[in-house]
Kinemage of the C-alpha trace (Angstrom):
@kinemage 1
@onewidth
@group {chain A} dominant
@subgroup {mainchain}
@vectorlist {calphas} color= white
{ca unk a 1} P -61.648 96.016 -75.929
{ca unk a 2} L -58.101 95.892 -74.635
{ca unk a 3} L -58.941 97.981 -71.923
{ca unk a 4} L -61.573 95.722 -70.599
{ca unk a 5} L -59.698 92.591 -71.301
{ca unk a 6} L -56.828 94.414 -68.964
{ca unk a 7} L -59.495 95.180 -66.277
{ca unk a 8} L -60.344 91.792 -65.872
{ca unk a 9} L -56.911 90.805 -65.460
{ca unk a 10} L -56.194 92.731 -62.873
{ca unk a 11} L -59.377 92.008 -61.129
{ca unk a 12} L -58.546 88.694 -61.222
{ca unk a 13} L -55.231 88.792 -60.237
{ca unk a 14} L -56.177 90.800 -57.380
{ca unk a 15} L -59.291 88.672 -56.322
{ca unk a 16} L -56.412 85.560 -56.057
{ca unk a 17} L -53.957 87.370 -54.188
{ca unk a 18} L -56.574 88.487 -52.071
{ca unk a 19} L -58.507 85.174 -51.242
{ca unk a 20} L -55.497 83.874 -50.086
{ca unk a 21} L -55.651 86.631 -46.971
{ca unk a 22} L -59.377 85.852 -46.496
{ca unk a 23} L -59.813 89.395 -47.750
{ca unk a 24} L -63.211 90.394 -50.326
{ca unk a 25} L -62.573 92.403 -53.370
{ca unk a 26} L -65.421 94.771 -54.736
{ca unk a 27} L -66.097 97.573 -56.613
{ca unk a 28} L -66.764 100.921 -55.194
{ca unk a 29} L -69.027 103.353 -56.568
{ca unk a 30} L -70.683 106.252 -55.292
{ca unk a 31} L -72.788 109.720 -55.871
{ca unk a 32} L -74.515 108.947 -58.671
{ca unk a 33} L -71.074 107.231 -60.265
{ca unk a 34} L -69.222 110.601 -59.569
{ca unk a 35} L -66.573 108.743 -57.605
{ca unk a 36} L -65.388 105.082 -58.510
{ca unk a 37} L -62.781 103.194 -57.670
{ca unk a 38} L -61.817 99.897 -60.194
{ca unk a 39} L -61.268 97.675 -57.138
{ca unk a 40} L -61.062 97.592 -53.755
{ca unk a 41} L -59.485 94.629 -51.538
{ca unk a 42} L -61.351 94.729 -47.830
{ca unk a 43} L -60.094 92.737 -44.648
{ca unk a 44} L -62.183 90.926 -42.022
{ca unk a 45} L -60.983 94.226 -39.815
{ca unk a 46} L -62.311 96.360 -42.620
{ca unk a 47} L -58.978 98.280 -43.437
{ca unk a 48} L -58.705 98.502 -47.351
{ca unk a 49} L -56.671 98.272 -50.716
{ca unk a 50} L -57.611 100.103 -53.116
{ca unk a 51} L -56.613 99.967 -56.969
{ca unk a 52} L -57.101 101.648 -60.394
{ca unk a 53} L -56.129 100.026 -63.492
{ca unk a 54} L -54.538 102.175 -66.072
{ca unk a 55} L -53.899 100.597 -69.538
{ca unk a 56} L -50.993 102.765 -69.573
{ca unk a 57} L -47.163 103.044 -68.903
{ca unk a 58} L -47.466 106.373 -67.306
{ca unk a 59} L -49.749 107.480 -64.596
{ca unk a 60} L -50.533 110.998 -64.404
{ca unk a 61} L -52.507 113.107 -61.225
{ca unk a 62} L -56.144 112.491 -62.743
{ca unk a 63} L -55.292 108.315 -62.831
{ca unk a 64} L -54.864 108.475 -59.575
{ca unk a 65} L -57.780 111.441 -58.090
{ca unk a 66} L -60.159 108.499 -57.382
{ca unk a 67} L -57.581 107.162 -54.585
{ca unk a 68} L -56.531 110.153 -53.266
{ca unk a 69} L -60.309 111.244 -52.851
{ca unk a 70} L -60.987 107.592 -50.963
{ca unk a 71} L -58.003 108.094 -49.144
{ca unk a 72} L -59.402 111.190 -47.694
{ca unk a 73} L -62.833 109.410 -46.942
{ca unk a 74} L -61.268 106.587 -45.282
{ca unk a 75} L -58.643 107.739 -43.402
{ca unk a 76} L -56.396 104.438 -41.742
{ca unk a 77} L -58.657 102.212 -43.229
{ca unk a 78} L -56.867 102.836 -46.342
{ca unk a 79} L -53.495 100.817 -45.891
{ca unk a 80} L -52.907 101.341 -49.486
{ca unk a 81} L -53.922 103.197 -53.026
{ca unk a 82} L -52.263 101.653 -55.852
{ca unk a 83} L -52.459 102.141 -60.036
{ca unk a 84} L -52.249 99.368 -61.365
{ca unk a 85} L -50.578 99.893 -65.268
{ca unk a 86} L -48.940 98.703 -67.798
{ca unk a 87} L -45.434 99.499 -67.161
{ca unk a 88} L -41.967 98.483 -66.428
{ca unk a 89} L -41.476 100.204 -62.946
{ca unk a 90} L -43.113 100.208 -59.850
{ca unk a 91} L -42.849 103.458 -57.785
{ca unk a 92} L -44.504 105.989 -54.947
{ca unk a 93} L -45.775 108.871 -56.442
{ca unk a 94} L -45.516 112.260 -54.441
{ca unk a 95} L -48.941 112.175 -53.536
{ca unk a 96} L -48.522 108.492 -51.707
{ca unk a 97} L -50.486 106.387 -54.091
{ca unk a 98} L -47.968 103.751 -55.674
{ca unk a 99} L -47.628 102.382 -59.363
{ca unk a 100} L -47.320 98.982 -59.796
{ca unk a 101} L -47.155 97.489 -63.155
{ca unk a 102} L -49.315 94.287 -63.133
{ca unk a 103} L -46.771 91.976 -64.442
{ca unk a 104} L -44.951 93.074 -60.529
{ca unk a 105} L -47.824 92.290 -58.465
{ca unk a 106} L -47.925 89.490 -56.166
{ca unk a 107} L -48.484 88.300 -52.621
């Protein structure tokens, strides 16, 4: 139940930050549900955020396969892939999707 509750927090922190750039958040899924993505924030030009929410402090390679596997569908439409989790610190992770706790997030 925390889990979801979380979800929903970050979707609607996302869905403020993005209606203020007259940008439309979604959900991606695709294949049968064998690729998802939590959220995705799209621009009238169609260029992309993307985020998946982690209830967790520390983000490992399978948290973040879903954007690394839209990043290689989209190409530059991506302009970013982002985790969002529960922890203290945001950072880049070597395979260029960022974490970004939720409490950091902002416009």
């Amino acid at each position: 139940m925390l889990g979801a509750l979380f979800a929903s927090l970050a979707a609607l922190s996302v869905r403020v930050f993005a209606g203020a750039s007259d940008s439309r958040v979604s959900h991606l899924r695709v294949r049968d549900g064998r690729h998802e993505v939590d959220i995705i924030a799209e621009r009238n030009d169609h260029r992309v955020v993307a985020f998946e929410v982690k209830l967790s402090a520390t983000v490992d390679s399978d948290d973040a396969s879903r954007l690394v596997w839209l990043r290689k569908e989209l190409g530059d439409r991506l302009l970013d892939a982002i985790v969002l989790s529960t922890g203290s610190t945001a950072y880049r992770r070597e395979d260029g999707v960022a974490v970004v706790p939720l409490g950091l997030l902002g416009p």
